[in-house]
C-alpha positions, 0 to 999 in steps of 0.5 A, spaced: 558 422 153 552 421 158 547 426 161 548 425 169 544 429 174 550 433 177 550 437 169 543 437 169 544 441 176 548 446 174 547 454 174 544 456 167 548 461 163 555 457 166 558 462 171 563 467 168 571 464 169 574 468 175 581 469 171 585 467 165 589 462 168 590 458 174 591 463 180 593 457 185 599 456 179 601 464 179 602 463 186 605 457 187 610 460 180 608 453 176 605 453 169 599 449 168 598 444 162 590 446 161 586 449 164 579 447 166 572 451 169 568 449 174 561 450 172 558 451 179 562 457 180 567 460 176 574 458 178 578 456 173 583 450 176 589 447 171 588 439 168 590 433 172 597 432 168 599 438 171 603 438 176 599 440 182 592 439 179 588 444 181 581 443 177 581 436 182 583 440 188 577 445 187 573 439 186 576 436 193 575 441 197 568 445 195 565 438 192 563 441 186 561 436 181 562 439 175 568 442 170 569 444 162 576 445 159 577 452 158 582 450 152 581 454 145 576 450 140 574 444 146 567 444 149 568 438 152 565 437 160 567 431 165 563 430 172 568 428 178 562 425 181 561 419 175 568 420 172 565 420 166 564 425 160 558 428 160 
């Protein structure tokens, strides 16, 4: 893993998730796969393998460079921006 510029820019303490699952999935009728947190904002996004990764999309739109897994027993963070593991 390596530090970027982008996780050194994040809000401390990270922001609280906004929900306990994907809402765009809810509404689409999907499950997600995994979830994933934006560290710039709280909104919680489903994983690139499911079907209509969420978590990418927000970084799409909004440009926020940096998300964590929200799966139980991970703390692992990866920056769109560098895709990379940070």
């Amino acid at each position: 893993m390596s530090e970027c510029p982008h996780a050194a820019a994040l809000p401390r303490p990270e922001p609280e998730a906004l929900s306990a699952t994907c809402p765009e999935c809810l509404t689409a009728g999907t499950q997600p796969v995994h979830l994933r947190l934006c560290l710039v904002c709280g909104q919680v996004g489903c994983c690139d393998s499911s079907p209509l990764r969420h978590a990418t999309a927000h970084f799409a739109e909004t440009g926020h460079p940096v998300m964590r897994s929200l799966e139980p027993g991970e703390n692992w963070r990866w920056c769109f921006v560098d895709g990379s593991l940070v």
